[in-house]
N, C-alpha and C positions, 0 to 999 in steps of 0.2 A: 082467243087468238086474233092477231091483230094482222089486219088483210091489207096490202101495200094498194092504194089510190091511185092510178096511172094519173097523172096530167098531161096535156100538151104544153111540153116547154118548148123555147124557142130551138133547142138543137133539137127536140125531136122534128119539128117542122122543117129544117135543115134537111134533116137525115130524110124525113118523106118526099121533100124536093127532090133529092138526088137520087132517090129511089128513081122518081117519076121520069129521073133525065137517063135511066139505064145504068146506074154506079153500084159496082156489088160491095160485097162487105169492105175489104181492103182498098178499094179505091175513095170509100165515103170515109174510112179510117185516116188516109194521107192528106183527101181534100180538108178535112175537118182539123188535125192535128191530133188525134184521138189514136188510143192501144184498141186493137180490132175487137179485142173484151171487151170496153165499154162500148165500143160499137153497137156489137152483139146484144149486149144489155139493152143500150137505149133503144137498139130499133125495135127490143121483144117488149120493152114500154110502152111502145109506140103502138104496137099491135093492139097490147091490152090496152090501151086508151080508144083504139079506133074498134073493137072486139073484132078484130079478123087475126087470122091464121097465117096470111101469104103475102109478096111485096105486091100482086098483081089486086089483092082484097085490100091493100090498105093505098093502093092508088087509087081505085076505084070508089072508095068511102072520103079520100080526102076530096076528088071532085065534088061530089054529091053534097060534103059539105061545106065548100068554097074555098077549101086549105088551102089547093094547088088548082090551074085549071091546065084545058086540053091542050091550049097553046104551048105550055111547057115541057110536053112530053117528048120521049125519044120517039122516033119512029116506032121502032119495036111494042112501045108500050102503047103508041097509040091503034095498033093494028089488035092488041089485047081488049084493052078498052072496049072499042068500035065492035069488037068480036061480043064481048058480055055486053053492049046494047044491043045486039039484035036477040039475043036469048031470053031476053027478057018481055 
C-alpha cells in the first residue's frame, strides 16, 4: 500500500503563515484564491508534514522550526504560544 509523503510546499507555508496571523479556513480560502476543500486538504498536509493534530500545534512546531516566527503572530495566537511555553 502506498503511503502519501507530506511535504512542505510553498502554499502550505502560506496556509501556516495565515494560520499564525489568526485566518480560519474560509478566510485562508479567499486570501489564497483556493475552494475551502483544498483548503481543507492542504492544511491536513500541512499537519501531517508538521505531525500535529491542531492549528495551535502546527504554530507552535513551525516556530521551533523557523518556518514562521513570534513576530508574525496574531495577538490571540501569541497569548497561546506564550501559554504552552510556560508548560513546558
Amino acid at each position: 500500500m502506498h503511503k502519501h509523503k507530506a511535504r512542505l510546499t510553498q502554499r502550505r507555508l502560506e496556509i501556516l503563515k495565515l494560520i499564525a496571523k489568526g485566518f480560519n479556513n474560509e478566510q485562508i480560502a479567499v486570501k489564497l484564491e483556493m475552494s475551502l476543500s483544498n483548503t481543507k486538504l492542504q492544511k491536513w498536509r500541512l499537519y501531517c508534514y508538521l505531525c500535529v493534530h491542531s492549528a495551535n500545534d502546527a504554530v507552535f512546531i513551525g516556530i521551533q522550526k523557523g518556518l514562521i516566527f513570534k513576530n508574525d503572530l496574531c495577538e490571540s495566537m501569541k497569548e497561546v504560544i506564550n501559554g504552552a511555553n510556560t508548560n513546558i
